[in-house]
C-alpha positions as CSV (number, residue, x, y, z in Angstrom):
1,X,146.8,167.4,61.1
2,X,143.4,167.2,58.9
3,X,140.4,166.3,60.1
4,X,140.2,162.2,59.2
5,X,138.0,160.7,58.1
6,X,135.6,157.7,59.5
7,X,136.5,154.2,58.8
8,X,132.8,153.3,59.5
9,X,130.6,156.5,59.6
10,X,126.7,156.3,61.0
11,X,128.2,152.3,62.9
12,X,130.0,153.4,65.7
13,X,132.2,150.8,65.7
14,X,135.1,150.0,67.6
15,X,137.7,150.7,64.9
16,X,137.0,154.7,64.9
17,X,136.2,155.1,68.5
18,X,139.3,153.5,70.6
19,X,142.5,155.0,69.7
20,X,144.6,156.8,72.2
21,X,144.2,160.5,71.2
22,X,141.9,161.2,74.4
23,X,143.3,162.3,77.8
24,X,143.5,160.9,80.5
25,X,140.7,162.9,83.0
26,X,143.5,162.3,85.8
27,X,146.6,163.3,83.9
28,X,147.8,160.3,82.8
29,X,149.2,160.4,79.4
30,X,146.5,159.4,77.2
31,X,143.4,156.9,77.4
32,X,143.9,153.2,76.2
33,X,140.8,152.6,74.0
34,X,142.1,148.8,73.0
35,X,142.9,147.7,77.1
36,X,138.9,149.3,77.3
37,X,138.0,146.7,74.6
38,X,139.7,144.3,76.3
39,X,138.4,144.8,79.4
40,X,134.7,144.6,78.1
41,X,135.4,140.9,76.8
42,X,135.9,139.7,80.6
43,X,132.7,141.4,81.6
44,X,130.7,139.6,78.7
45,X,132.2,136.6,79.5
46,X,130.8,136.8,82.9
47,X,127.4,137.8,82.2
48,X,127.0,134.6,79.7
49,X,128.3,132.8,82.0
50,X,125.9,134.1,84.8
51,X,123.1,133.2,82.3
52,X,123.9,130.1,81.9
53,X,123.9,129.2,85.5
54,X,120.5,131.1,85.5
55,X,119.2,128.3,83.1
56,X,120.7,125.8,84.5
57,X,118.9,126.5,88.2
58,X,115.6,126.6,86.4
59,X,116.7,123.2,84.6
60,X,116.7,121.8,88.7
61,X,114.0,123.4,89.3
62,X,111.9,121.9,86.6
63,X,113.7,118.4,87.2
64,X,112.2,119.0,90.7
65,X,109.3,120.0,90.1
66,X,108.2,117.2,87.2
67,X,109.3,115.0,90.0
68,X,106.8,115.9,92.9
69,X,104.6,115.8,90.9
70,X,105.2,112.5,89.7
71,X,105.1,111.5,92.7
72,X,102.2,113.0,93.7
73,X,100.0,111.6,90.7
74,X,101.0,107.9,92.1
75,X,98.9,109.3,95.7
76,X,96.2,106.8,96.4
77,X,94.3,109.5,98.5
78,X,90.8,109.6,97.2
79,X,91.0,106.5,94.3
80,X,87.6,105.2,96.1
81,X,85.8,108.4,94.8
82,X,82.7,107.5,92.4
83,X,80.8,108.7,89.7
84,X,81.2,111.9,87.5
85,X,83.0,113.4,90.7
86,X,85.6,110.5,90.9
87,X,85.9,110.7,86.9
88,X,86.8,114.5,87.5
89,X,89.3,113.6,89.9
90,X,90.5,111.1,88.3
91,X,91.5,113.3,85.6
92,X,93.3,116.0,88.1
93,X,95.2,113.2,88.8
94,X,96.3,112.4,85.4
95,X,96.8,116.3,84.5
96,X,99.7,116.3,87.2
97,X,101.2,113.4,85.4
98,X,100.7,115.3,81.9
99,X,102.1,118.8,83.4
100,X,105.0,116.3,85.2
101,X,105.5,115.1,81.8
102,X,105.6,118.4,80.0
103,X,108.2,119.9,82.5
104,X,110.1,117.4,82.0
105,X,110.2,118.1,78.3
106,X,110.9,121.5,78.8
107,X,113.6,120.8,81.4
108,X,115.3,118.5,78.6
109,X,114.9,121.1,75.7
110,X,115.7,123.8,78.4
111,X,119.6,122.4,78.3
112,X,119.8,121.0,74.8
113,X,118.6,124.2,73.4
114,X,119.4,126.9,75.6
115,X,122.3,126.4,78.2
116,X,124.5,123.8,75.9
117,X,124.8,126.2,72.7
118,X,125.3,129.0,75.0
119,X,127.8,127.3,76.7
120,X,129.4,126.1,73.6
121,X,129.2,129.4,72.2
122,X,131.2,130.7,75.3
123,X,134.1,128.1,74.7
124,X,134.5,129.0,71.1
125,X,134.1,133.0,72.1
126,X,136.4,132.3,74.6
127,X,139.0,130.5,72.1
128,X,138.4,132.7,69.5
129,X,139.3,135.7,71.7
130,X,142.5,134.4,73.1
131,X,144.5,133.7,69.5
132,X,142.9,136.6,68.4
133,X,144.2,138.8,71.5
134,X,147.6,136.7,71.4
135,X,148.4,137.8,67.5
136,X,148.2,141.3,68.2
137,X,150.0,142.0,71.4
138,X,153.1,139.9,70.1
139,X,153.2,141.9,66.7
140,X,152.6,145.2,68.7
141,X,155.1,144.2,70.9
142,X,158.0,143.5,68.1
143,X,156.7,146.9,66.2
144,X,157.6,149.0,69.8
145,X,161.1,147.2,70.2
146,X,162.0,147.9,66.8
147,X,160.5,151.9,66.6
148,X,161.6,152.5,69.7
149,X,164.7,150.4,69.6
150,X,166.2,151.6,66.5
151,X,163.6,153.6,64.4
152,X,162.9,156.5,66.6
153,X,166.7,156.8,67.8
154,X,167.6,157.0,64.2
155,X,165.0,159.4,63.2
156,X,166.6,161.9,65.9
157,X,170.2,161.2,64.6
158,X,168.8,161.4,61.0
159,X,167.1,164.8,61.9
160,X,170.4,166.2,63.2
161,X,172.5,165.2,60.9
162,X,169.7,166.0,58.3
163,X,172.2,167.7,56.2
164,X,174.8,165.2,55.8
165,X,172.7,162.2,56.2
166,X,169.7,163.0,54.1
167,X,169.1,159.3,53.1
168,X,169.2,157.8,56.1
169,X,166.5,160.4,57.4
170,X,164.2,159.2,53.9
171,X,165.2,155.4,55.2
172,X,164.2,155.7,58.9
173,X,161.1,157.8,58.1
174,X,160.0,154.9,55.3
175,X,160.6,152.2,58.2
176,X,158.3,154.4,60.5
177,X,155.3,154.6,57.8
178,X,156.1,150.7,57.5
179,X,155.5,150.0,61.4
180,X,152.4,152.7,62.0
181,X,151.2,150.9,58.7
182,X,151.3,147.3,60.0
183,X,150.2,148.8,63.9
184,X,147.2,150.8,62.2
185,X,146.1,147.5,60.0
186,X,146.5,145.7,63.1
187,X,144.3,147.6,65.4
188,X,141.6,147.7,63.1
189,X,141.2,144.3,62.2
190,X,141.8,143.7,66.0
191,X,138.9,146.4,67.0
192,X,136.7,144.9,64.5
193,X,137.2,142.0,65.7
194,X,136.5,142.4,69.2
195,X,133.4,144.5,67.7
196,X,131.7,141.3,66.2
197,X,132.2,138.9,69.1
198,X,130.5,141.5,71.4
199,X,127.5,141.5,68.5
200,X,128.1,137.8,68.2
201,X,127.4,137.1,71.6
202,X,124.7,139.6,72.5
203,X,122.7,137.9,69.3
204,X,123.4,134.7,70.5
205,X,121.9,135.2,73.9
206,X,119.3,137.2,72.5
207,X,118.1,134.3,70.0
208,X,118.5,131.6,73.2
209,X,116.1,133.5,75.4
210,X,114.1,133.9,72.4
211,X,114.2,129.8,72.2
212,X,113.8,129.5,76.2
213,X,110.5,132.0,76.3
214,X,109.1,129.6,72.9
215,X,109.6,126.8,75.3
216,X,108.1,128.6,78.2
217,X,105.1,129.5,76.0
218,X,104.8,125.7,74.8
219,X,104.6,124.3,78.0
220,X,102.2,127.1,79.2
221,X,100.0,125.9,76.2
222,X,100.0,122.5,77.3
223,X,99.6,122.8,80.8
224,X,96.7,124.7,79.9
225,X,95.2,121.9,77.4
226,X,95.1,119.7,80.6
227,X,93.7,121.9,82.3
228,X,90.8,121.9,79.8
229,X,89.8,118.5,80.4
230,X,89.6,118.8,84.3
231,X,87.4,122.2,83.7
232,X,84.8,120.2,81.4
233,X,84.8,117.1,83.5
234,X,83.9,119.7,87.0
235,X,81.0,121.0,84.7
236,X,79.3,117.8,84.1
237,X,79.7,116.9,88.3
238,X,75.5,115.6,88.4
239,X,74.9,114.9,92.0
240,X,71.4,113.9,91.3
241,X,72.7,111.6,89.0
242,X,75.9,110.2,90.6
243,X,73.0,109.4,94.0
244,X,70.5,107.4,91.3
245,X,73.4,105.8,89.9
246,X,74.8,104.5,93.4
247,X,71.1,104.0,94.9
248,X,70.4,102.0,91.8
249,X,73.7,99.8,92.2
250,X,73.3,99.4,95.9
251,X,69.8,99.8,97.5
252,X,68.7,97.6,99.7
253,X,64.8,97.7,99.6
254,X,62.1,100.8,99.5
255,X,60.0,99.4,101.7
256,X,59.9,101.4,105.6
257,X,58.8,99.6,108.2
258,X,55.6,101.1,110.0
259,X,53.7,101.1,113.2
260,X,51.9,97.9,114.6
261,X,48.1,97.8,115.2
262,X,46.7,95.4,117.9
């Protein structure tokens, strides 16, 4: 036969790359390119899946972790401190319930924004897939019953009888190009197909971890801005002044007592 053409030059795509002219390696017939393309969905399937269960641990573990720290902020250890030191403690305190408050945030936007739509996504993929797959393997199905069935048979009767039955070889031969027609349409749509939920889902989890590192770098930024308060406060710590303030406030006299004279 010529050499054919690409349906897709420079894309390696699916529809050019997966029909069954290739051997099997261990003598098999030849290679099923569409039960490979098949075979990949499963895979994907699990790795989105995995990935959101990934998310959804680091959802607990910011839960958790906004939690403690909740708690911790509501610690009475140390309230009595005074002066510019207990201001600046004060304020470490209140950073935990700021960072408790941010992770919180990013726990919530972590599941709305990340784990639901790829979850979502997977259910529609998923959906998608299976009427998709269902179409094809009933039509391929008929096609096979019906060429092998009757169309092949008749081509061999039509070929020996090629002399005397001339029409019915033209007839069997038109209902051949009819069925590889119909099979050929089908695989490619099919292929293509299976080629853009693969791109659909690898874009989709790339723009979601795209979303989840934002969020990561959001909450970084904050935590950091509370930081900043806590840092200045630490810098202004005046011992010399916190002692005049708290002699001032609670001195009890200057004057020493000294030694008798008799």
């Amino acid at each position: 036969m010529p050499e054919q053409q690409l349906l897709k030059p420079t894309e390696w795509s699916y529809c050019d790359y997966f029909w069954a002219d290739k051997k099997d390696p261990q003598g098999n017939g030849t290679v099923a390119g569409f039960e490979l393309l098949l075979q990949k969905q499963p895979k994907g399937k699990q790795m989105h899946k995995e990935m959101s269960e990934f998310v959804r641990e680091r959802i607990k573990i910011e839960e958790e972790y906004a939690k403690n720290l909740a708690k911790l902020f509501q610690n009475s250890l140390a309230a009595q401190e005074e002066g510019s030191l207990g201001e600046a403690w004060a304020q470490v305190k209140k950073s935990l319930a700021d960072e408790a408050e941010v992770h919180l945030k990013f726990s919530v936007k972590l599941h709305s924004e990340v784990e639901k739509p790829l979850m979502n996504f997977l259910e529609k993929a998923q959906k998608a897939l299976t009427e998709r797959q269902r179409d094809p393997e009933m039509k391929t199905q008929q096609l096979a019953i019906k060429l092998s069935n009757k169309t092949e048979e008749d081509i061999k009767k039509a070929r020996r009888k090629s002399i005397q039955a001339g029409d019915d070889l033209i007839r069997c031969v038109d209902l051949y190009n009819q069925a590889q027609s119909k099979w050929f349409e089908e695989m490619v749509t099919t292929t293509l197909e299976l080629e853009r939920l693969e791109v659909e889902r690898v874009e989709r989890i790339r723009q979601h971890l795209c979303q989840h590192t934002q969020l990561r770098h959001e909450t970084d930024m904050f935590n950091q801005s509370t930081v900043e308060p806590v840092d200045q406060l630490l810098r202004k710590v005046d011992l010399a002044k916190d002692r005049e303030l708290w002699v001032r406030e609670h001195n009890t006299g200057n004057i020493r007592p000294v030694g008798m004279e008799i």
